[in-house]
One Martini backbone bead per residue (centre of mass of N, CA, C, O) as a GRO file, in nm:
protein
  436
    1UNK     BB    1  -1.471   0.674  -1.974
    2UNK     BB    2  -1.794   0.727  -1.846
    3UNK     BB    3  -1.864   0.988  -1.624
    4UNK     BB    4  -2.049   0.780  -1.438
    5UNK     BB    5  -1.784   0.588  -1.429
    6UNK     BB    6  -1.638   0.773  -1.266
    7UNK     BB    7  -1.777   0.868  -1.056
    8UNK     BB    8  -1.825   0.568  -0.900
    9UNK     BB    9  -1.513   0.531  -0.879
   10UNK     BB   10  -1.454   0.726  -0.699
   11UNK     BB   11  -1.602   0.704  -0.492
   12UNK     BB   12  -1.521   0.405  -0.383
   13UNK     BB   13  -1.212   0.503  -0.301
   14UNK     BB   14  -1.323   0.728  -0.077
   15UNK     BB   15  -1.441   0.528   0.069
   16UNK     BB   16  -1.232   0.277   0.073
   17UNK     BB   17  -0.938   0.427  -0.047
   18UNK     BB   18  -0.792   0.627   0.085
   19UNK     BB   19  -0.489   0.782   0.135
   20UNK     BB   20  -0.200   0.611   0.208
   21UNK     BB   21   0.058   0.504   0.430
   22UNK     BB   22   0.141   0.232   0.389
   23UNK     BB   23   0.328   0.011   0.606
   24UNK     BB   24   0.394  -0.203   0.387
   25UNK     BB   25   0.490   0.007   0.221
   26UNK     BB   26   0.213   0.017   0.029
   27UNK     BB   27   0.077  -0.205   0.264
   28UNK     BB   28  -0.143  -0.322   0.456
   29UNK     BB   29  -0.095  -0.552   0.726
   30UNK     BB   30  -0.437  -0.547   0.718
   31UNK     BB   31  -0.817  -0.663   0.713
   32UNK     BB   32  -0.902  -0.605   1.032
   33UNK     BB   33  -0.935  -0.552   1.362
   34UNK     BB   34  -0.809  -0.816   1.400
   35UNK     BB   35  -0.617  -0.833   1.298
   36UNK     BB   36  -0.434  -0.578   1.383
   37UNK     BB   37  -0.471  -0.656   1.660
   38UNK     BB   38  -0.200  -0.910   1.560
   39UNK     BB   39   0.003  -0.741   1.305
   40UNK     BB   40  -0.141  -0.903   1.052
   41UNK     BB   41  -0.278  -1.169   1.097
   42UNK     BB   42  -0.415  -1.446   0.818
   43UNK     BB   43  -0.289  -1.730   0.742
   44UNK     BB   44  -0.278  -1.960   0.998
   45UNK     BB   45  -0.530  -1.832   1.105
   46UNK     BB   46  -0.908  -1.743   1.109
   47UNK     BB   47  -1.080  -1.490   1.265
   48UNK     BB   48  -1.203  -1.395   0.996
   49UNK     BB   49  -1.344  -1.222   0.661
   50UNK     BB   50  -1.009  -1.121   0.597
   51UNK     BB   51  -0.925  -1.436   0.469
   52UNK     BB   52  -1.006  -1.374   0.165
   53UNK     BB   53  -0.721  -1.207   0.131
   54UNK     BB   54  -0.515  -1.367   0.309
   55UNK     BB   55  -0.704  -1.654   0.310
   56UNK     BB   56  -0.900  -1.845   0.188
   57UNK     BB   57  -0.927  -2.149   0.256
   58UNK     BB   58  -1.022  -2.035   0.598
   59UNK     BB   59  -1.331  -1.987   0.575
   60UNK     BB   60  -1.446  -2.302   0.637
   61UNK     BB   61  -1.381  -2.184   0.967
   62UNK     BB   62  -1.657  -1.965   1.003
   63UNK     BB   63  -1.875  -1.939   0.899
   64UNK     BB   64  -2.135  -1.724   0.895
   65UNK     BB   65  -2.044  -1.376   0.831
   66UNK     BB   66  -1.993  -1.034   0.914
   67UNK     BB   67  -1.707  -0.764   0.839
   68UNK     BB   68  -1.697  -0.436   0.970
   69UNK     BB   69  -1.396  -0.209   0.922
   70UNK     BB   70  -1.276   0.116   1.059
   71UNK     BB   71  -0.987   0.297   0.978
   72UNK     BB   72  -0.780   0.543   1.143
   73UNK     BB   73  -0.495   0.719   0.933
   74UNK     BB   74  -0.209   0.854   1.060
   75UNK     BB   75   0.041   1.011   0.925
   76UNK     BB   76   0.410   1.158   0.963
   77UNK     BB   77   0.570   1.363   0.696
   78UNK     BB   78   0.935   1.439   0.624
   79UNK     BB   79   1.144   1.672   0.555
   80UNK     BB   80   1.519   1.758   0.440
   81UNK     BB   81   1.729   1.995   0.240
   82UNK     BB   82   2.091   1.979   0.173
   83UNK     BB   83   2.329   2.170  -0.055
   84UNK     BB   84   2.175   2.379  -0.213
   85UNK     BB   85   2.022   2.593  -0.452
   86UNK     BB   86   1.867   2.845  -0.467
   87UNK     BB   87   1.506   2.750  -0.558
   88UNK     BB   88   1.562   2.437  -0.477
   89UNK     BB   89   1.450   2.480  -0.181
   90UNK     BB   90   1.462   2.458   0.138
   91UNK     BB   91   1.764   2.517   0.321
   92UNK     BB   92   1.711   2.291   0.594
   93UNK     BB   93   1.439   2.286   0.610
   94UNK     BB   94   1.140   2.138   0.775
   95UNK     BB   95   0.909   1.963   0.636
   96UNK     BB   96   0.546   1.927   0.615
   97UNK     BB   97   0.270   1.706   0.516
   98UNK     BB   98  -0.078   1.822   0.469
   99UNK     BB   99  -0.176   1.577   0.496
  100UNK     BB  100  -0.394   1.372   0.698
  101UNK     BB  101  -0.635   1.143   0.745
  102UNK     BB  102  -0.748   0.801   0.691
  103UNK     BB  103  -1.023   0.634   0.567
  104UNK     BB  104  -1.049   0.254   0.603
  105UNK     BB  105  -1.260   0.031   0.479
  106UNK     BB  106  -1.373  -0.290   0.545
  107UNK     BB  107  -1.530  -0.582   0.374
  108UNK     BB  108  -1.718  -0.907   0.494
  109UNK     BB  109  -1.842  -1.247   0.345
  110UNK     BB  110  -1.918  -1.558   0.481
  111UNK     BB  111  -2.071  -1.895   0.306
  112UNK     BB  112  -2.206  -2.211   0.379
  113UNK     BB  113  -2.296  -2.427   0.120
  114UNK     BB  114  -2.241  -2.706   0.122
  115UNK     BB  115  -2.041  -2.992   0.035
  116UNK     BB  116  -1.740  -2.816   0.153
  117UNK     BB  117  -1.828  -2.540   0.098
  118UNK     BB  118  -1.699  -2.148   0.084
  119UNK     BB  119  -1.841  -1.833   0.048
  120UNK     BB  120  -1.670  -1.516  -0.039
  121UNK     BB  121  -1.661  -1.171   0.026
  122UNK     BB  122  -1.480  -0.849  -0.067
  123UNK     BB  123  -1.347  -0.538   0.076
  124UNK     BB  124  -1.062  -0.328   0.008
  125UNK     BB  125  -0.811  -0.135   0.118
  126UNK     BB  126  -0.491  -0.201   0.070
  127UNK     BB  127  -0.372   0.083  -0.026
  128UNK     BB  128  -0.129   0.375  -0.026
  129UNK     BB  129  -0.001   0.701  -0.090
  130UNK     BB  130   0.131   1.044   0.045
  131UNK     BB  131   0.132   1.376  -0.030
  132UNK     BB  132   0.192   1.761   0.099
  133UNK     BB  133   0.372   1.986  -0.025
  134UNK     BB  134   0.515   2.261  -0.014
  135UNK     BB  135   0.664   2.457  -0.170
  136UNK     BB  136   1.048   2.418  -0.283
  137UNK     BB  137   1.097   2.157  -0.453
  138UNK     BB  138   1.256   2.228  -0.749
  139UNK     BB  139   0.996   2.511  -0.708
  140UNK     BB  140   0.768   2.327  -0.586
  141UNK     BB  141   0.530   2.110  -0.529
  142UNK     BB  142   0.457   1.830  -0.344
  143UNK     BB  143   0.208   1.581  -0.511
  144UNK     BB  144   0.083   1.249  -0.403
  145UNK     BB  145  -0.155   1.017  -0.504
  146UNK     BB  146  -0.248   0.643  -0.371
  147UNK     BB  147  -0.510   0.396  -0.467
  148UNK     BB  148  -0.651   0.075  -0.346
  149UNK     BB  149  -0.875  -0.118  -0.460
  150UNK     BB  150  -1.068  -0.451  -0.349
  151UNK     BB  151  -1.254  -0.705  -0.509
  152UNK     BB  152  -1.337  -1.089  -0.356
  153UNK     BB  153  -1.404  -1.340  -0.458
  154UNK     BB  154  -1.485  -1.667  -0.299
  155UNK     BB  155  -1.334  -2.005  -0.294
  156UNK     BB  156  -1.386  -2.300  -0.050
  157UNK     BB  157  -1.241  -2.647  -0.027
  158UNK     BB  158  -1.334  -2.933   0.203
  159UNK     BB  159  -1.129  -3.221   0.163
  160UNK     BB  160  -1.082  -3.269   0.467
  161UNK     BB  161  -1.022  -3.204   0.821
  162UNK     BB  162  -0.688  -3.137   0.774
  163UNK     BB  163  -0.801  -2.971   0.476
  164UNK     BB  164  -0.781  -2.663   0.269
  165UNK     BB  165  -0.885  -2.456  -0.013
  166UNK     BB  166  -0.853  -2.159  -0.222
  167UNK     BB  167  -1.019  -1.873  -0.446
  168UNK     BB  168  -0.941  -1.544  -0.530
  169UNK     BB  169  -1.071  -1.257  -0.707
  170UNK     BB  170  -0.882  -0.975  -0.816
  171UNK     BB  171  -1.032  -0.683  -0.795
  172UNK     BB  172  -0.966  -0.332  -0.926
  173UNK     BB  173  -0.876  -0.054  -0.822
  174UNK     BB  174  -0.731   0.305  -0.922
  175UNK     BB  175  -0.533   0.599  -0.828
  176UNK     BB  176  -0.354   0.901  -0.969
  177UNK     BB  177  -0.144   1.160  -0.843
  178UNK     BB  178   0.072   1.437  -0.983
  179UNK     BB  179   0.268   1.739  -0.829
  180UNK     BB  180   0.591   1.810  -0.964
  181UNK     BB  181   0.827   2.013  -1.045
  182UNK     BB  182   0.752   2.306  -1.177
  183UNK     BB  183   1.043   2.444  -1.221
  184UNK     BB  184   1.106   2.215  -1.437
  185UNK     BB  185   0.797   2.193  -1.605
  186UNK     BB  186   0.646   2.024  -1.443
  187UNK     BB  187   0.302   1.866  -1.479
  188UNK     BB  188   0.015   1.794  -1.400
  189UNK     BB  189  -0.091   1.466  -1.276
  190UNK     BB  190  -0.396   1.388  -1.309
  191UNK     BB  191  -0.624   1.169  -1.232
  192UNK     BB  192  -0.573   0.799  -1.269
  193UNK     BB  193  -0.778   0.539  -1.392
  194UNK     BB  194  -0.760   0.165  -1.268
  195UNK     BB  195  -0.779  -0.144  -1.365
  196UNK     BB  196  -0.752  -0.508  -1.192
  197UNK     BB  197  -0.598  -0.808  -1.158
  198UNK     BB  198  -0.594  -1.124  -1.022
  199UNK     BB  199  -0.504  -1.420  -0.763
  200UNK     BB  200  -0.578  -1.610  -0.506
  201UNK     BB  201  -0.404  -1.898  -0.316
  202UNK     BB  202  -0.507  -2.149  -0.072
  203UNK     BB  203  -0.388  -2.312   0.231
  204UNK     BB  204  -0.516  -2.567   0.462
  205UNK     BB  205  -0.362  -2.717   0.779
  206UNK     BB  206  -0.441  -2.944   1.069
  207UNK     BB  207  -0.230  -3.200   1.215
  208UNK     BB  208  -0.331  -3.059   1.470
  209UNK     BB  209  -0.516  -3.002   1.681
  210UNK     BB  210  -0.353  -2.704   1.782
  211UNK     BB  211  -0.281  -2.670   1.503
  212UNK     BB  212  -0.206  -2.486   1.212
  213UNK     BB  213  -0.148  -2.415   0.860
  214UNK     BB  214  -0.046  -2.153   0.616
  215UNK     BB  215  -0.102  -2.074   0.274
  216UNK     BB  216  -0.015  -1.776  -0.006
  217UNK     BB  217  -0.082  -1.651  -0.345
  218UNK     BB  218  -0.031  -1.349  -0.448
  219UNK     BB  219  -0.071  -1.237  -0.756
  220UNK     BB  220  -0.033  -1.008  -0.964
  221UNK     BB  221  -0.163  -0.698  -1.065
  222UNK     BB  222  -0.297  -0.617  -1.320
  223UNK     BB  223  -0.298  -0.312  -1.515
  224UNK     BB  224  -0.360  -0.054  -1.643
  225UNK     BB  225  -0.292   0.217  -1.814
  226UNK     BB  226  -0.228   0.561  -1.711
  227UNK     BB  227  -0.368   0.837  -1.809
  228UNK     BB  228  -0.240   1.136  -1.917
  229UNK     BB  229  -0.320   1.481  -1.997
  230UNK     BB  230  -0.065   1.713  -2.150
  231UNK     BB  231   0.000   2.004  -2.239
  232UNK     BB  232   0.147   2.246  -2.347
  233UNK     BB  233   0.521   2.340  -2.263
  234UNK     BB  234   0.750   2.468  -2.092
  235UNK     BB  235   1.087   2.393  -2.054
  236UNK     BB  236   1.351   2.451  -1.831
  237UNK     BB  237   1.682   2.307  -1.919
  238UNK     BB  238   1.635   2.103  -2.054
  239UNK     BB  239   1.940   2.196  -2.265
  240UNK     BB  240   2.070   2.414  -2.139
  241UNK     BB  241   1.924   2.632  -2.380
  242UNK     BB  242   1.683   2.692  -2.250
  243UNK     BB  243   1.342   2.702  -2.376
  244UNK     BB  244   1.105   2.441  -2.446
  245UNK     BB  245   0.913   2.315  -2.617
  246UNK     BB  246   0.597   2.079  -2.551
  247UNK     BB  247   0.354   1.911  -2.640
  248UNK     BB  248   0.136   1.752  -2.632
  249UNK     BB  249  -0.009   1.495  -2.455
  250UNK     BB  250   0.050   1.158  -2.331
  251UNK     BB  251   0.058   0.964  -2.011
  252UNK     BB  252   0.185   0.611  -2.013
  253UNK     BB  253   0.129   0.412  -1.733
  254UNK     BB  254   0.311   0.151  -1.568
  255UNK     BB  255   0.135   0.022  -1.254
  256UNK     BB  256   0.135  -0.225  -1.044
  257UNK     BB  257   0.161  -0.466  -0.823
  258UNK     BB  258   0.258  -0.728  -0.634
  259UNK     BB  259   0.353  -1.040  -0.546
  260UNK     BB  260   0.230  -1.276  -0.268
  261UNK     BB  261   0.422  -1.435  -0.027
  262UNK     BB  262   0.254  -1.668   0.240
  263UNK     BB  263   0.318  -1.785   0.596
  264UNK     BB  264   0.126  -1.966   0.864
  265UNK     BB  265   0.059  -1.983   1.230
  266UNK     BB  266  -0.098  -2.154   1.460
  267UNK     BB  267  -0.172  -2.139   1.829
  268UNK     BB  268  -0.296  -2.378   2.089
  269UNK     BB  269  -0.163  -2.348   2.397
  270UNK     BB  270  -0.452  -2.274   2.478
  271UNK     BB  271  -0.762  -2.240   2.556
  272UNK     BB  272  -0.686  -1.907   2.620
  273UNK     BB  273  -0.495  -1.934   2.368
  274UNK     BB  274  -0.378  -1.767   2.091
  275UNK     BB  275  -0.074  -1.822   1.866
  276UNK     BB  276   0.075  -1.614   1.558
  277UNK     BB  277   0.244  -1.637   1.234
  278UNK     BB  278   0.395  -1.442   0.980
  279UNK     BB  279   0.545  -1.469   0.646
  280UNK     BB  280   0.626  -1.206   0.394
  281UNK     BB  281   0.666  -1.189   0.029
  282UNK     BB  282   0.718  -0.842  -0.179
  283UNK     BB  283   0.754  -0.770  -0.525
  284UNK     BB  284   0.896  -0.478  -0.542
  285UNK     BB  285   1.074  -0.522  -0.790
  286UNK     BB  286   0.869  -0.579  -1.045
  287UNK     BB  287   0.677  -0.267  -0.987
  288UNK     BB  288   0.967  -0.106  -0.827
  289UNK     BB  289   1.189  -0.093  -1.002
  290UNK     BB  290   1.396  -0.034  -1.193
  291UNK     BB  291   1.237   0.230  -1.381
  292UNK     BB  292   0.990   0.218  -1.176
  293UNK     BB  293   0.752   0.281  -1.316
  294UNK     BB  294   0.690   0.277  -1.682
  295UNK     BB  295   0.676   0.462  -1.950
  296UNK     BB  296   0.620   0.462  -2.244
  297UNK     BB  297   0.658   0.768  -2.392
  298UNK     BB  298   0.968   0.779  -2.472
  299UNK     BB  299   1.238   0.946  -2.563
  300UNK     BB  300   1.495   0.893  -2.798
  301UNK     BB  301   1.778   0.922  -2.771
  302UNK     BB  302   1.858   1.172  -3.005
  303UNK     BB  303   1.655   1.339  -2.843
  304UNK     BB  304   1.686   1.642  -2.645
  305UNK     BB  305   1.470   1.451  -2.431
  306UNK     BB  306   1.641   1.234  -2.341
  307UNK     BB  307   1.453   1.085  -2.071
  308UNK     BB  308   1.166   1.130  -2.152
  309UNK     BB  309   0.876   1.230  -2.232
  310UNK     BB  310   0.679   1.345  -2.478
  311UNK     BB  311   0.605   1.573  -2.237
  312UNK     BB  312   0.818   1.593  -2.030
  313UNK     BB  313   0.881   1.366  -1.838
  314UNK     BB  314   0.970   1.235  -1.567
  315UNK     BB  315   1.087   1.000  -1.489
  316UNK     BB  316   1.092   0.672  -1.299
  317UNK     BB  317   1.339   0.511  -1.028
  318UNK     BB  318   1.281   0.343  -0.750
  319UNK     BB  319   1.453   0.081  -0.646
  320UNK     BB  320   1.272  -0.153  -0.504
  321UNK     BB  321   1.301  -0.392  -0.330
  322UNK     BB  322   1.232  -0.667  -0.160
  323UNK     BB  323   0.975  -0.782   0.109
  324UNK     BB  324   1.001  -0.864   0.438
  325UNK     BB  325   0.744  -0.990   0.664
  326UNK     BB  326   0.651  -0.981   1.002
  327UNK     BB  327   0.428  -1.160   1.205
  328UNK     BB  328   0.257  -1.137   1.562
  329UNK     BB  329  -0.016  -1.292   1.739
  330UNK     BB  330  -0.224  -1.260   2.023
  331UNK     BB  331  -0.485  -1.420   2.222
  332UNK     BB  332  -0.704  -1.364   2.435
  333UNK     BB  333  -0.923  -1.519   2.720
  334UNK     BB  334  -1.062  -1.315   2.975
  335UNK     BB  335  -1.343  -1.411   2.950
  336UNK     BB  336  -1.620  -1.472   2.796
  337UNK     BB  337  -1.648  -1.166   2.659
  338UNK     BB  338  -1.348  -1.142   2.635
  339UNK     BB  339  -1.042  -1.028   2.373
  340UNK     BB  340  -0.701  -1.012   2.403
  341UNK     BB  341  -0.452  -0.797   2.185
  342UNK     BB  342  -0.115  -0.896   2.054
  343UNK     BB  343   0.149  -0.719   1.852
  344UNK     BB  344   0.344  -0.757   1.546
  345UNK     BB  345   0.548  -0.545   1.288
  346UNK     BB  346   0.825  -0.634   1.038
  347UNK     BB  347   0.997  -0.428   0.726
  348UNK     BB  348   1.203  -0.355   0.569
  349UNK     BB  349   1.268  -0.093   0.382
  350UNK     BB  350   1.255  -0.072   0.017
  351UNK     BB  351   1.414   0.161  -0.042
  352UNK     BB  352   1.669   0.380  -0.221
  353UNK     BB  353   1.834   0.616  -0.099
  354UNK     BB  354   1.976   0.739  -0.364
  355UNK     BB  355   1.676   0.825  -0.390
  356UNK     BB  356   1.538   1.119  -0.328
  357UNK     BB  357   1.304   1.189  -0.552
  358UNK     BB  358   1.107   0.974  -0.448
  359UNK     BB  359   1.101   0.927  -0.127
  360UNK     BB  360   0.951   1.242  -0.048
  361UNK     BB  361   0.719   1.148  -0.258
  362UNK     BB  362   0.768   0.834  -0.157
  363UNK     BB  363   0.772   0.774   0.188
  364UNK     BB  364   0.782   0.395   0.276
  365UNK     BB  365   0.956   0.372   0.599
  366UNK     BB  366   0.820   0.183   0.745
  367UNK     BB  367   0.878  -0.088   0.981
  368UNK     BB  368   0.765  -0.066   1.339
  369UNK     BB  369   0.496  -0.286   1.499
  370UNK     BB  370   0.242  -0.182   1.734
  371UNK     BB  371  -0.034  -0.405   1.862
  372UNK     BB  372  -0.390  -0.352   1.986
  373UNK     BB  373  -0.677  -0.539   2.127
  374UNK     BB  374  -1.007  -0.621   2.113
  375UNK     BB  375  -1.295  -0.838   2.225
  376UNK     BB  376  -1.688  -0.793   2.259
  377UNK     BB  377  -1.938  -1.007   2.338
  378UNK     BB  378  -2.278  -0.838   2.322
  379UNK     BB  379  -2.331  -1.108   2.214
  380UNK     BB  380  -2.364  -1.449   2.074
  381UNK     BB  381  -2.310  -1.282   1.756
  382UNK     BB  382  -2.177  -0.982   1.840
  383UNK     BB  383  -1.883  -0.839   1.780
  384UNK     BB  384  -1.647  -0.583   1.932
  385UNK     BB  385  -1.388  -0.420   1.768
  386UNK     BB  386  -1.049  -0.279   1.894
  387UNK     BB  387  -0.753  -0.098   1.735
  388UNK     BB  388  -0.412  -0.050   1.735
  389UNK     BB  389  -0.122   0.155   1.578
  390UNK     BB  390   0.260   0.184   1.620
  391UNK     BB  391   0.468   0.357   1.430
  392UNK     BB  392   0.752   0.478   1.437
  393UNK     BB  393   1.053   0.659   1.326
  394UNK     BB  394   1.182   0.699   1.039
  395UNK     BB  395   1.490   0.747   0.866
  396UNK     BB  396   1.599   0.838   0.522
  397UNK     BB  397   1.891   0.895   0.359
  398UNK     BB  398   2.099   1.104   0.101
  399UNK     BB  399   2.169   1.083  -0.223
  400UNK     BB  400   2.095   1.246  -0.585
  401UNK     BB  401   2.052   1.357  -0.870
  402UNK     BB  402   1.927   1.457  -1.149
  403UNK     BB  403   1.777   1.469  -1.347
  404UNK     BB  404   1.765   1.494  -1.697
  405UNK     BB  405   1.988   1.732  -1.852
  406UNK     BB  406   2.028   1.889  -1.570
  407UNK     BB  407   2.196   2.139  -1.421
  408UNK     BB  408   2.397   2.223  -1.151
  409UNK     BB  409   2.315   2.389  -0.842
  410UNK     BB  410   2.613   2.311  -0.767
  411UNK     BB  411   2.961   2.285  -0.717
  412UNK     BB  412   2.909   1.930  -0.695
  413UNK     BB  413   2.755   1.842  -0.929
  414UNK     BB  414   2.456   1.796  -0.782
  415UNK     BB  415   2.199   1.809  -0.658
  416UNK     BB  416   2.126   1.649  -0.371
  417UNK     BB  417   2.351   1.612  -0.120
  418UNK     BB  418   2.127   1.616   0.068
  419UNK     BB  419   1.875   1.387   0.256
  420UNK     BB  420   1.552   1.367   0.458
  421UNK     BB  421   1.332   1.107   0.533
  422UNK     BB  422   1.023   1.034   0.703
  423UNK     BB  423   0.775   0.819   0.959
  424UNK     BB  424   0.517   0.833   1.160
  425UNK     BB  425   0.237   0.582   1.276
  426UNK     BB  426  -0.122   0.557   1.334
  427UNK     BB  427  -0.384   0.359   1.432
  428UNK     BB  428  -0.781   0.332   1.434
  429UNK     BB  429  -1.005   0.051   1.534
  430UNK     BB  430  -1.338  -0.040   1.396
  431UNK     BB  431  -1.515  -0.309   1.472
  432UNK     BB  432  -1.809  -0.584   1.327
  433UNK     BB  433  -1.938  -0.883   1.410
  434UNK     BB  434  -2.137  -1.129   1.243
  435UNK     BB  435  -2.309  -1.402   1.367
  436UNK     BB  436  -2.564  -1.624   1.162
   0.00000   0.00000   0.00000
């Protein structure tokens, strides 16, 4: 990539999909103002015009409109290691994170074309994951960030009043970038921009006057693979045997994003209520499972160094199961220009406890989730809205052996015997929703 392209590219991650640990895994739970302060609902719902990427098929009922929304999110992340041999952790101390809060903003735009079409474009900071702990684990710092762009152009068309379908185009870019485990000589993996693709396609079906259903399934997003680049470097105990020198070279990660499949229904309770629910299943064991994300240049069985990549990193084998993610969210119309929102979303975090070292640093464990929000219409073009959201703390514990090859820092020949990570969150939403 020439350097102005690597610039542009960094610029719009930096601007629109800041690093953060997002909510369901690593999935904002929503895409819009309006949606967050619903739960993250927007399958069966048709709200704004989040629905490009949560289902395009329902553009058709919003008419022309554009929806800004800048959310700031602020995760609170700990961990703490014990019954581990000095000079890998610090032995029972509770460490804490220092990323700070992360601002992603959404933007979208809706416009019907006539003839029962209806073209619609998004950015959206889909979602991204991080830590920053100081030296500890290891030997090193634990230093881990991921972020993920989405542009998606959409069409939808209204086959007759009572069915629609939708097509968005899932153009992604993303940036990765981890420096981890330095006492055991694992290198810094310094920022590696990917792009991917994707699509999503979308079902709405009005059956009855006050009643909505929507499907939608977003296809895996493909991506290039990450290159780092690595220097000559020593690794210690690499083979139990001292210090072996490891030469340069590239390291090539596979690391996709995962399908979901989403159904949601809407009802008009009352003229002045709408209850809206969705159920969503993310395949996060298909590009987080067992080996996965995946390096291409392992060393073979053979090898002194099997188990590593030919620059000796150590590999990722998260272990993610799928993840089944619950959303519920109402709405009120409390006066003529006031309307009053209240969610829920939960999903059992997808980690698998075993993984001590992968969990401390991409530690994803965020469950339940409460929000709430409002809509102001200023005009009767121009409404303002803001959302909260806040998840309480998971801890997920457990234990797992050392990395490949490493000899074991205490006598009961294990790693990490104990460990726990932690994790709660808050956000807050303003958006600008603008019907013209």
């Amino acid at each position: 990539m020439h350097r102005s392209s690597r610039f542009i590219t960094a610029a719009l991650l930096t601007a629109l999909a800041s690093p953060a640990l997002a909510t369901n895994g690593m999935r904002m739970i929503g895409f819009s103002s309006t949606q967050n302060g619903m739960g993250g609902v927007g399958v069966g719902a048709s709200l704004d015009s989040g629905t490009v990427l949560s289902n395009p098929a329902g553009m058709t009922e919003l008419g022309r409109r554009l929806d800004l929304t800048l959310t700031w999110f602020k995760p609170t992340v700990e961990y703490k290691a014990t019954g581990i041999a000095p000079g890998f952790a610090s032995d029972g101390v509770l460490l804490s994170s220092d990323r700070g809060a992360s601002p992603i903003p959404n933007l979208g735009f809706v416009m019907p074309l006539g003839g029962g079409f209806t073209a619609g474009i998004g950015a959206f900071g889909v979602g991204g994951m991080g830590v920053d702990y100081k030296p500890g684990l290891y030997s090193g710092k634990t230093v881990t960030s991921y972020m993920n762009l989405r542009v998606a152009p959409a069409i939808a068309y209204k086959i007759a009043d009572y069915v629609s379908v939708g097509l968005a185009l899932n153009a992604s870019v993303a940036q990765m970038k981890y420096d981890v485990a330095s006492g055991f000589g694992q290198q810094l993996h310094d920022t590696a921009t990917s792009f991917g693709y994707g699509a999503t396609i979308g079902l709405k079906v009005h059956p009855l006057k006050d009643l909505d259903l929507g499907v939608a399934y977003e296809t895996r997003s493909t991506f290039q693979d990450y290159s780092f680049d690595i220097p000559e470097h020593q690794v210690p105990n690499a083979t139990q045997t001292g210090f072996d020198t490891v030469p340069a070279g590239t390291d090539e990660l596979t690391f996709h994003q995962p399908a979901v499949l989403s159904g949601g229904i809407a009802w008009r309770a009352l003229p002045v209520l709408l209850i809206a629910a969705d159920v969503q299943w993310i395949n996060w064991s298909d590009v987080m499972g067992k080996g996965k994300p995946e390096y291409q240049n392992m060393m073979p069985a053979t090898s002194p160094f099997a188990g590593y990549t030919t620059t000796g990193a150590m590999p990722f084998n998260m272990t993610w199961d799928d993840q089944v993610v619950y959303k519920l969210g109402a709405e009120v119309q409390a006066t003529e220009v006031l309307k009053l929102r209240v969610g829920f979303n939960y999903g059992k975090n997808p980690l698998d406890e075993a993984r001590a070292f992968e969990n401390i640093a991409f530690p994803a464990v965020a469950e339940t989730h409460f929000t709430a929000g409002l809509g102001w219409d200023v005009t009767p073009g121009i409404t303002v809205n803001v959302a909260g959201m806040y998840a309480g703390k998971v801890t997920v514990k457990g234990a797992n052996p050392l990395p490949p090859n490493q000899p074991p820092p205490n006598p009961s020949g294990q790693g990490l015997t104990a460990y726990e990570t932690s994790m709660s969150q808050w956000s807050a939403d303003l958006g600008v929703g603008w019907k013209f």
